[in-house]
C-alpha positions as CSV (number, residue, x, y, z in Angstrom):
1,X,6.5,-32.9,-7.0
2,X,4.6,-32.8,-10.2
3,X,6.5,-35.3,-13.1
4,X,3.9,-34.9,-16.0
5,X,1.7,-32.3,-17.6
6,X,-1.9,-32.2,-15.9
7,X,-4.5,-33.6,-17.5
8,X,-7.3,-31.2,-18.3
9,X,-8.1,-28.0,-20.2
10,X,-5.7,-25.6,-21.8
11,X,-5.8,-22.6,-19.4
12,X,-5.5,-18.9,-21.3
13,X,-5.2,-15.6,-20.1
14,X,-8.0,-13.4,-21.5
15,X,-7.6,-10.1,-19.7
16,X,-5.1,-8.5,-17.1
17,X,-5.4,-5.2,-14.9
18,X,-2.9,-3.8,-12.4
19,X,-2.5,-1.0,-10.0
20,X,0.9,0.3,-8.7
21,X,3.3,2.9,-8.3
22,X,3.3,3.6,-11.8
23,X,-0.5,4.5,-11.9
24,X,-4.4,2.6,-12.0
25,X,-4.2,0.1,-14.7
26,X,-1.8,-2.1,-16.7
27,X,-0.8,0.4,-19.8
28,X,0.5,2.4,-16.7
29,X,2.4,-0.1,-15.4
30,X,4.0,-1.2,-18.9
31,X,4.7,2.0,-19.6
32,X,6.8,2.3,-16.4
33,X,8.8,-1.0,-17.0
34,X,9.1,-0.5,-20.4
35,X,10.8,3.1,-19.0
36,X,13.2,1.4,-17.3
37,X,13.0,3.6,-14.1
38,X,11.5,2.9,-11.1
39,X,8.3,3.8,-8.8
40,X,9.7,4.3,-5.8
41,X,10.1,7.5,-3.7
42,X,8.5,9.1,-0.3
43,X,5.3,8.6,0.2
44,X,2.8,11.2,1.1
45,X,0.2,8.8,3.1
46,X,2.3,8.4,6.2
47,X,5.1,9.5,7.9
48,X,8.4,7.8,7.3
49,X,11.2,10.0,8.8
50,X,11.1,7.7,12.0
51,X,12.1,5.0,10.3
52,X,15.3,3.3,9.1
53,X,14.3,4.1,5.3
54,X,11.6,6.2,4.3
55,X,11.1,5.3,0.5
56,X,8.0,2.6,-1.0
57,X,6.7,2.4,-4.2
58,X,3.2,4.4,-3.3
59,X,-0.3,4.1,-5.7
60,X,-1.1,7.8,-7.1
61,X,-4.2,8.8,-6.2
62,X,-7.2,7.4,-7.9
63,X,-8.2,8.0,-11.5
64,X,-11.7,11.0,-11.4
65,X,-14.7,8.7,-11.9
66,X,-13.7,5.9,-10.9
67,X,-15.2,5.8,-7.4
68,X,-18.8,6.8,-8.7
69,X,-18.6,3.5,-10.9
70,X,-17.9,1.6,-8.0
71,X,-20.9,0.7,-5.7
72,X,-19.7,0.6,-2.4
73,X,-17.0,2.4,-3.1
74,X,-16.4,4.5,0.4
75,X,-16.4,1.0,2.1
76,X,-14.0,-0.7,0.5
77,X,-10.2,-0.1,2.1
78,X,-7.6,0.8,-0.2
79,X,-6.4,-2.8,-0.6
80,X,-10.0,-3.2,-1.7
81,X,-10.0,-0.6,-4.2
82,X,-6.8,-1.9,-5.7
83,X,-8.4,-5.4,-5.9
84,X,-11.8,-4.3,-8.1
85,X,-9.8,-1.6,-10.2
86,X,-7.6,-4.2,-11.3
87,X,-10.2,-7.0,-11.5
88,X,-12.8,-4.5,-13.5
89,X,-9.7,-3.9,-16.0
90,X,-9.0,-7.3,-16.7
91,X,-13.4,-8.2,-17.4
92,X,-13.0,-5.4,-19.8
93,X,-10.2,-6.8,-22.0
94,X,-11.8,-9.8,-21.5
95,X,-14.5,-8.5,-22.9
96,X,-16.7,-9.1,-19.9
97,X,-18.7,-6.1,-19.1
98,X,-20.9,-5.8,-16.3
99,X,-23.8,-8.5,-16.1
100,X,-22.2,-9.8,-18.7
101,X,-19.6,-11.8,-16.2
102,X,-23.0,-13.2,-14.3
103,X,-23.9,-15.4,-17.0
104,X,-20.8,-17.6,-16.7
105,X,-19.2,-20.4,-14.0
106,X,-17.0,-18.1,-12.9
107,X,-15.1,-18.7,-9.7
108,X,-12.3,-15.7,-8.2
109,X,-8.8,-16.7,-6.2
110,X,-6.5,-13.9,-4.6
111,X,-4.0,-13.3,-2.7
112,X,-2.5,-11.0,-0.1
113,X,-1.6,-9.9,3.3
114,X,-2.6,-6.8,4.5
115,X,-6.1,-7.1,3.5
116,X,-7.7,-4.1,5.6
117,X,-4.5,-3.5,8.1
118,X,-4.1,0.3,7.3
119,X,-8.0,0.9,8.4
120,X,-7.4,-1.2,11.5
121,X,-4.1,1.2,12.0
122,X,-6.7,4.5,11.8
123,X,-9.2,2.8,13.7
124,X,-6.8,2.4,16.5
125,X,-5.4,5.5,16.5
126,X,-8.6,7.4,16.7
127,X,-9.3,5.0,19.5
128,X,-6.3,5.8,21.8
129,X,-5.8,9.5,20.1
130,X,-9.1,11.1,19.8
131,X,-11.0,8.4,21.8
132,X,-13.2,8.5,18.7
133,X,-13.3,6.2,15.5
134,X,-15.4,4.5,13.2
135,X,-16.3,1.2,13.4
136,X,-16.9,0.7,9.9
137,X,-12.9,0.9,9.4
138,X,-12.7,-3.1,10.7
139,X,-14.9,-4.3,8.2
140,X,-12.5,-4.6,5.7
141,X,-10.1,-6.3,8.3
142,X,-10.0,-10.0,7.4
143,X,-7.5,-11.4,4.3
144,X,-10.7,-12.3,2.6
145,X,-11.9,-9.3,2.4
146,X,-10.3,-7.9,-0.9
147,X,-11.3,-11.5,-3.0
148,X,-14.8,-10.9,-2.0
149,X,-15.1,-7.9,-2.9
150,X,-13.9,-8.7,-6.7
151,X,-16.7,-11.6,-6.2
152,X,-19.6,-8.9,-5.6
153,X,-17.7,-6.9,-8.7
154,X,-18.4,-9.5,-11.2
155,X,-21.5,-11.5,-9.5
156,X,-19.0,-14.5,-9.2
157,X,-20.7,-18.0,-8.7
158,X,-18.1,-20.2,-8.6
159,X,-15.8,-21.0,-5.6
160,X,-14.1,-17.4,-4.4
161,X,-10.7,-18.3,-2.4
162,X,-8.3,-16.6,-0.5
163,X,-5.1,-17.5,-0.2
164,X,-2.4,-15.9,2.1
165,X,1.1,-17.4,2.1
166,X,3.6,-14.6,2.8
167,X,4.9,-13.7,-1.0
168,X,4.1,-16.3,-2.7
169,X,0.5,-15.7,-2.0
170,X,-0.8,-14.4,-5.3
171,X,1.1,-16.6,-7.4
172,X,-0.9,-19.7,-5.6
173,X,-4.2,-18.3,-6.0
174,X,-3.5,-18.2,-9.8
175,X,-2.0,-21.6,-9.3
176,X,-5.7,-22.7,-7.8
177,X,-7.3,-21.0,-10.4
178,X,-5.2,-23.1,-12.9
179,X,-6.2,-26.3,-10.8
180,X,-10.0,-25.2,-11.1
181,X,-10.5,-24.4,-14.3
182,X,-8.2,-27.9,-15.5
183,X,-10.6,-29.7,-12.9
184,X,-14.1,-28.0,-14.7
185,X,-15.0,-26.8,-11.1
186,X,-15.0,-23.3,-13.1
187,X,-15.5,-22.2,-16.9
188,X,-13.7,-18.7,-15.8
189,X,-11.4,-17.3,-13.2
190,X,-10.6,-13.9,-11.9
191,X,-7.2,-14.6,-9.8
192,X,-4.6,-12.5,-9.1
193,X,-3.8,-10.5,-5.4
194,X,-4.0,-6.7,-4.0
195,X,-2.0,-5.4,-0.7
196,X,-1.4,-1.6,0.3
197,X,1.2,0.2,2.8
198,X,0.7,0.1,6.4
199,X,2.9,1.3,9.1
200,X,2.8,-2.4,10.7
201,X,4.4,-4.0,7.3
202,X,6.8,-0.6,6.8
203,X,8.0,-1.1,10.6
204,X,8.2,-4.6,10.3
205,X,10.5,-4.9,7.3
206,X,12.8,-2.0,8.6
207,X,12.9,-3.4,12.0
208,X,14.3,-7.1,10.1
209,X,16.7,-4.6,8.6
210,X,16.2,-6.0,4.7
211,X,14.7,-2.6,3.5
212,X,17.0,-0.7,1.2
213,X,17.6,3.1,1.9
214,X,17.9,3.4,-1.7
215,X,16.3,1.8,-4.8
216,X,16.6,-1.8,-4.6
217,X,18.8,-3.0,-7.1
218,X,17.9,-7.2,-7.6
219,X,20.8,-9.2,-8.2
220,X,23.3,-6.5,-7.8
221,X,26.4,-6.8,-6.3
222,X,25.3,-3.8,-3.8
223,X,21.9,-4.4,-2.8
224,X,21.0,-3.8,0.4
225,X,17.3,-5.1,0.8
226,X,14.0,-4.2,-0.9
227,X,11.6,-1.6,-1.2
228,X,7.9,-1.9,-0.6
229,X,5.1,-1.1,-3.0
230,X,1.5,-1.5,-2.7
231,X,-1.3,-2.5,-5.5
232,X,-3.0,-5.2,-7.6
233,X,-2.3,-7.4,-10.4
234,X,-5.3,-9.7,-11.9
235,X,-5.6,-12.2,-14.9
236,X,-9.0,-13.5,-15.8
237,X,-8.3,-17.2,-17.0
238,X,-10.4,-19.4,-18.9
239,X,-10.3,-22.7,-20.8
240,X,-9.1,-22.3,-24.1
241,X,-12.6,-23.7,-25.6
242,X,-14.5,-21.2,-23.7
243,X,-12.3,-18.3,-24.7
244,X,-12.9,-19.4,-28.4
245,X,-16.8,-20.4,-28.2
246,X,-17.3,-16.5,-26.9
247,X,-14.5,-15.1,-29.4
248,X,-12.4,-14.3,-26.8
249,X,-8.5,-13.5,-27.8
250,X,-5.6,-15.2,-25.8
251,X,-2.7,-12.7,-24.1
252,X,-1.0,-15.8,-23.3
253,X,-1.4,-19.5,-22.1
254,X,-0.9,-20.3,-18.5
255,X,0.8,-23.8,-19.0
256,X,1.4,-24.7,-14.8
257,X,2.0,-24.0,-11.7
258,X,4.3,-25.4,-8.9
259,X,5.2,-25.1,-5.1
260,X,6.4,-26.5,-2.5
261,X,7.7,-25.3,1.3
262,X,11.7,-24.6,2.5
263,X,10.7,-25.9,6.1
264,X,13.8,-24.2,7.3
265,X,13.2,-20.7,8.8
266,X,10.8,-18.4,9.9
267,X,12.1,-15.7,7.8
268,X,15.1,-16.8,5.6
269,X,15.4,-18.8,2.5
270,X,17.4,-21.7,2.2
271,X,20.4,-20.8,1.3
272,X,20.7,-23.3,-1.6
273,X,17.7,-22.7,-2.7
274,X,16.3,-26.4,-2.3
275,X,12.7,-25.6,-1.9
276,X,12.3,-22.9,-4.7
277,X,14.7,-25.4,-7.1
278,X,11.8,-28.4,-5.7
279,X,8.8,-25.7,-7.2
280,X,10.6,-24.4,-10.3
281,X,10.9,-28.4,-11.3
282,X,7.2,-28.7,-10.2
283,X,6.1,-26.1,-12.4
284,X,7.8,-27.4,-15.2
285,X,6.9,-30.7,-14.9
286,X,3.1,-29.6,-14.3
287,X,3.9,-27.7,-17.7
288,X,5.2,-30.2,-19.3
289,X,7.9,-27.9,-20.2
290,X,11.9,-29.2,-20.0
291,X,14.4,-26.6,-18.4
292,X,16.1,-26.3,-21.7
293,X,12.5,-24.6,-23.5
294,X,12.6,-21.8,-20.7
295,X,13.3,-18.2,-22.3
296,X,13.3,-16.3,-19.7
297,X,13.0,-15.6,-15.9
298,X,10.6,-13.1,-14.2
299,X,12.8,-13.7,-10.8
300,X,11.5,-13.4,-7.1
301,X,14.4,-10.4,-7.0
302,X,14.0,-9.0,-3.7
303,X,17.0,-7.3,-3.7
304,X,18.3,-8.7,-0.1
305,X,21.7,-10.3,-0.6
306,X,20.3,-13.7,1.2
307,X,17.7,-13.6,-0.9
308,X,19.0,-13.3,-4.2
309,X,21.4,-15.4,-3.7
310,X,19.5,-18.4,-2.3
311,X,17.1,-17.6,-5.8
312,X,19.8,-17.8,-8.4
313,X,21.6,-21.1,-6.5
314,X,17.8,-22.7,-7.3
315,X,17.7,-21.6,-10.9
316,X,21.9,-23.3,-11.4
317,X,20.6,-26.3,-10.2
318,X,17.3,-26.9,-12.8
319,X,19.3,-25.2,-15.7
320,X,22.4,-26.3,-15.0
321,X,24.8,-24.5,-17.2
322,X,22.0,-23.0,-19.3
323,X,21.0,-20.6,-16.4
324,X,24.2,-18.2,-17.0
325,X,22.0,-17.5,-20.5
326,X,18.6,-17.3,-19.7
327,X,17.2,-13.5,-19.5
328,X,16.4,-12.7,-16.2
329,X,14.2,-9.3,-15.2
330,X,13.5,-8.6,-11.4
331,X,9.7,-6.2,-11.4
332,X,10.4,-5.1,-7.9
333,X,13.3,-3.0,-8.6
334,X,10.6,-1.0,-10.8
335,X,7.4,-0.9,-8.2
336,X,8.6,-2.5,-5.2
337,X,7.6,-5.4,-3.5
338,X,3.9,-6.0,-3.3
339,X,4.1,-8.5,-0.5
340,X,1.4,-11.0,-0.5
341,X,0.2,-9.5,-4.6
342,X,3.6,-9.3,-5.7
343,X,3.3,-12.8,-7.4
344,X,0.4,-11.7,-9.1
345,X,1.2,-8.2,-10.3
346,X,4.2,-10.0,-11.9
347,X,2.3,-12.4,-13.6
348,X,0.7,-9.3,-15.2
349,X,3.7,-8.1,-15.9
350,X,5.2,-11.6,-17.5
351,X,2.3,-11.7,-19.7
352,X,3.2,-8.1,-20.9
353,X,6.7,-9.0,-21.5
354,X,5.6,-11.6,-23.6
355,X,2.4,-9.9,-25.7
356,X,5.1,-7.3,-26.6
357,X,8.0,-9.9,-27.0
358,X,10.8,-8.1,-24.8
359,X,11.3,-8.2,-21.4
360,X,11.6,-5.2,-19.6
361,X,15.0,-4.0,-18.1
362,X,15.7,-4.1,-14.6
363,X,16.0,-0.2,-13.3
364,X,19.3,0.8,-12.0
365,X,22.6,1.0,-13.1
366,X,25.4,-1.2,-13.6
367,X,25.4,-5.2,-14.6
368,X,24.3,-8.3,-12.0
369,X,26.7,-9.4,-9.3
370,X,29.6,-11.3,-11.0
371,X,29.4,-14.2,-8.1
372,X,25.7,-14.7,-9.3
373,X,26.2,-14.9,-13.0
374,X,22.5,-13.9,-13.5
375,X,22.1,-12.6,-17.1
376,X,19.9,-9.5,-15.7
377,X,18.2,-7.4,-18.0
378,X,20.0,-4.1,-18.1
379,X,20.5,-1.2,-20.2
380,X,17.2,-2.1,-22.4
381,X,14.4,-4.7,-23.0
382,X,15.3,-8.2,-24.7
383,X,13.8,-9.0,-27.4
384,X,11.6,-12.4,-26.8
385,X,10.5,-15.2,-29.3
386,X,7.2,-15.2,-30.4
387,X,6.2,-18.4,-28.5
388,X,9.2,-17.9,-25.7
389,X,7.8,-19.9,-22.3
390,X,8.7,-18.1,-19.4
391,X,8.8,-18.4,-15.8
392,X,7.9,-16.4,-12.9
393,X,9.0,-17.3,-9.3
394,X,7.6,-16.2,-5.9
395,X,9.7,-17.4,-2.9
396,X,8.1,-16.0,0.5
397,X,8.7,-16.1,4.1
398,X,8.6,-18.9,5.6
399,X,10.0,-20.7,2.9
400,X,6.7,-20.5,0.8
401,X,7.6,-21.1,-2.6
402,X,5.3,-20.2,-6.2
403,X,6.1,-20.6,-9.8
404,X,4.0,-19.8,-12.8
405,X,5.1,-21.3,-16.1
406,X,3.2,-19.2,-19.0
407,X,4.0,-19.3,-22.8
408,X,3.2,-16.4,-25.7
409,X,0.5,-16.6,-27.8
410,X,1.0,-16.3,-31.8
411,X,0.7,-12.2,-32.1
């Protein structure tokens, strides 16, 4: 475990981009959680009524013209796609536009774990079906392949990583971002994750039976399991010299990053929480941050009662009495659970809670589960100090744990 700030460059976020249920891009997205509903329904791209649940938190179909600005664009699978839409948002607000990225150190890190998996799935089933399919469909098979294609977006030069831990998968990558940029291995980093549907994923879940038939309601005392989503959330971090030498204006400062492993189950969480309590301590300490400065959670929030549970039992034990008071918001109940980019797309979303000072509400009705004593966001945003540090945790299977610790710039 970390016990001191890393030494090193201040780390900024520049620029952010998202895709997900709520639409392509990250005003879509805020505009849904600031809604307080959620993204989840049937979707359209495969069928569902064999299943145990049929509802996921589907990506609309793309925006007209954005597959003609795309090179390559018929190629890339849909995780892909969500990958550079995200990544080409986040350059813009960055104020990186086209070669314009190719002139700097610039290294990409991303997460996931699908990767191509819904290609492979058409592939196979014009194999055995049709005894006809393309080939080209496997190309986009391996977990790299989403990262690299952001690299050929923006001409990167640096070190491009992939990083596939369960959920906590795109918080590392922007936790190995952090580490690169502190290091000087990079001036700039596209990080961040991308995953879409698949019937392997939507079986899988609903065979482990922690899939909700309804919305999945994080933290309350009737959830019954998650809902998937699909998408892409990406920050483009920089030093905080390089972001001033080129005039660039902070959305927030990334101030560390922890994790560590459960080592206790394939598949379930400890159920005190010891290895998420081990990260959210790392973080801090790699933040330099003390428990008592946190002001507010973005929570793992699966919406599975183990889960949850194990989750909250981790935050008790680093802020003690405290924890009963810090906000807490759970982005899944909103667009589901992104899987291997869900750490990433709530990053995104973290940094939007805190450029607008309020986190967003948790959908649903009805408080948190009274044996939890989370202090959930209901009802409404909460308003956020200007310079509030917040955290945002990514507990996985396997007992792979992530925690970002980012802080609000002067606005």
């Amino acid at each position: 475990m970390k016990d001191g700030p890393a030494p090193g460059h201040r780390v900024v976020v520049t620029g952010i981009g998202a895709v997900s249920g709520w639409g392509w891009g990250a005003d879509e997205l805020w505009r849904g959680l600031a809604g307080g509903a959620a993204a989840i329904g049937v979707p359209a791209r495969f069928d569902t009524r064999r299943h145990r649940t049929r509802l996921a938190a589907e990506v609309p179909p793309s925006p007209n013209g954005l597959a003609a600005s795309v090179p390559g664009w018929r190629r890339l699978s849909r995780a892909d796609r969500f990958a550079v839409a995200a990544a080409m948002e986040a350059c813009r607000q960055a104020g990186l536009e086209g070669d314009d990225a190719r002139g700097f150190d610039l290294g990409v890190f991303f997460g996931g774990s699908t990767a191509g998996m819904a290609e492979c799935e058409r592939f196979f089933h014009g194999l055995t079906e049709r005894r006809r399919a393309r080939i080209s469909l496997l190309v986009s098979h391996p977990l790299n392949a989403p990262g690299d294609a952001v690299a050929r977006l923006v001409g990167a030069r640096g070190p491009v990583q992939s990083l596939s831990s369960a959920c906590a998968s795109g918080a590392l990558a922007i936790g190995a971002a952090l580490d690169a940029l502190r290091d000087g291995d990079v001036a700039m980093a596209v990080a961040g994750g991308a995953d879409s549907l698949c019937h392997l994923t939507f079986a899988g879940f609903n065979s482990l039976r922690i899939v909700d038939a309804e919305h999945c309601r994080p933290f309350r005392r009737q959830r019954q399991g998650l809902n998937l989503g699909e998408g892409a959330g990406v920050l483009v971090l920089e030093t905080l010299e390089h972001a001033r030498r080129r005039g660039a204006r902070p959305l927030a400062e990334l101030l560390g990053a922890g994790a560590s492993c459960d080592a206790h189950h394939m598949t379930a969480p400890h159920p005190q929480g010891a290895g998420a309590a081990l990260a959210l301590r790392s973080a801090l300490g790699d933040a330099g941050v003390a428990a008592g400065d946190v002001g507010f959670v973005n929570a793992h929030g699966t919406g599975t009662p183990q889960n949850d549970a194990a989750e909250w039992r981790a935050i008790e034990q680093v802020f003690g009495e405290r924890a009963r008071r810090i906000p807490v918001t759970a982005t899944k109940g909103a667009v589901g659970h992104l899987l291997g980019s869900s750490g990433a797309i709530e990053a995104v979303a973290t940094v939007q809670c805190l450029a607008a000072g309020a986190a967003h509400a948790a959908p649903g009705d009805g408080g948190a589960d009274e044996d939890l004593g989370v202090d959930l966001v209901v009802g409404g945003a909460r308003p956020l100090a200007p310079d509030c540090v917040a955290v945002s945790t990514s507990f996985g299977f396997g007992g792979a744990n992530a925690v970002l610790v980012l802080r609000g710039w002067p606005r």
